[in-house]
C-alpha positions in Angstrom: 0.0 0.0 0.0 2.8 2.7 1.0 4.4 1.7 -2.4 1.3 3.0 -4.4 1.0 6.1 -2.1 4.7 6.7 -3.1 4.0 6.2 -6.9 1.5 8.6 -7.0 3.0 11.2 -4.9 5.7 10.8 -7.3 3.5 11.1 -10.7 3.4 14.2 -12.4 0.0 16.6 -12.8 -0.5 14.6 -16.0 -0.3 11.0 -14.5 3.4 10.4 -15.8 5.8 9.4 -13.5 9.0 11.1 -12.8 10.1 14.6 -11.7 8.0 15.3 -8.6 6.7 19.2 -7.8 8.6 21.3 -5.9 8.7 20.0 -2.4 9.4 23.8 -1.2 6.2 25.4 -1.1 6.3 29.7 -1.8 5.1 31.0 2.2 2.4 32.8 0.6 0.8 30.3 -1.7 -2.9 32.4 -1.6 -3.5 36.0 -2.8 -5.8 36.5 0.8 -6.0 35.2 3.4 -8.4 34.9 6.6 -8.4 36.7 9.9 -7.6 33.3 11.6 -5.1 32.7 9.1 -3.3 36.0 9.2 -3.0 35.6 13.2 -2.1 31.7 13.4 1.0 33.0 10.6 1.9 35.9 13.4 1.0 33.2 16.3 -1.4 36.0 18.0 -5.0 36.0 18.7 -8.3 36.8 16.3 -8.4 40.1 18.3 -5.3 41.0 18.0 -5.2 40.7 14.1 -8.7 42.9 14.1 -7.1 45.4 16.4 -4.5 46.0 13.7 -7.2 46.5 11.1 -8.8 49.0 13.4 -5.6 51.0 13.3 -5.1 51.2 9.9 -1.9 49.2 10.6 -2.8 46.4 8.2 -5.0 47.0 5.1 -7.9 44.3 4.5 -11.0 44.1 2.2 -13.9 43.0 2.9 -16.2 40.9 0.4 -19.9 40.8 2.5 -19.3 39.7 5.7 -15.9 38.5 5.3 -12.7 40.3 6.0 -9.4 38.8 3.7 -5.7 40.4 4.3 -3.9 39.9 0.8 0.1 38.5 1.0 1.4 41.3 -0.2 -0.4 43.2 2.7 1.5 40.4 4.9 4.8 40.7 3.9 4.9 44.4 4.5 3.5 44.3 8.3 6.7 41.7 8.6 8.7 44.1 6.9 7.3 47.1 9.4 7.5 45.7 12.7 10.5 43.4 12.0 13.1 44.3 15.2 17.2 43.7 14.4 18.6 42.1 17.9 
């Protein structure tokens, strides 16, 4: 059984088999992402990601009832409260 599993991990999109997919997965592989998402990536709270929308410290849309941060948005809060030790 963990034979076939391999195979198949190590078929191509098109069924072939051979080179596998790049094991090393871009860290922002969505264009937006959740509340929940955004504050499990910063390993803060819900509350603490909202907050920061509040502000204006982070930039987010909102489609209906649903509030995205886009990657890009992401990066740059890294970027502005990233602290050289």
């Amino acid at each position: 059984m963990k034979v076939i599993e391999q195979e198949r991990k190590n078929e191509s999109p098109a069924g072939e088999k051979g080179e596998r997919a790049s094991s090393a997965a871009p860290p922002f592989t969505k264009r937006y992402y959740r509340v929940d998402e955004v504050a499990h990536y910063f390993s803060v709270s819900d509350r603490t990601i909202y907050r920061l929308i509040d502000t204006g410290d982070i930039k987010a849309i909102r489609l209906r009832d649903c509030i995205r941060v886009s990657a890009e948005e992401i990066r740059e809060l890294e970027e502005k409260f990233m602290i050289s030790f």
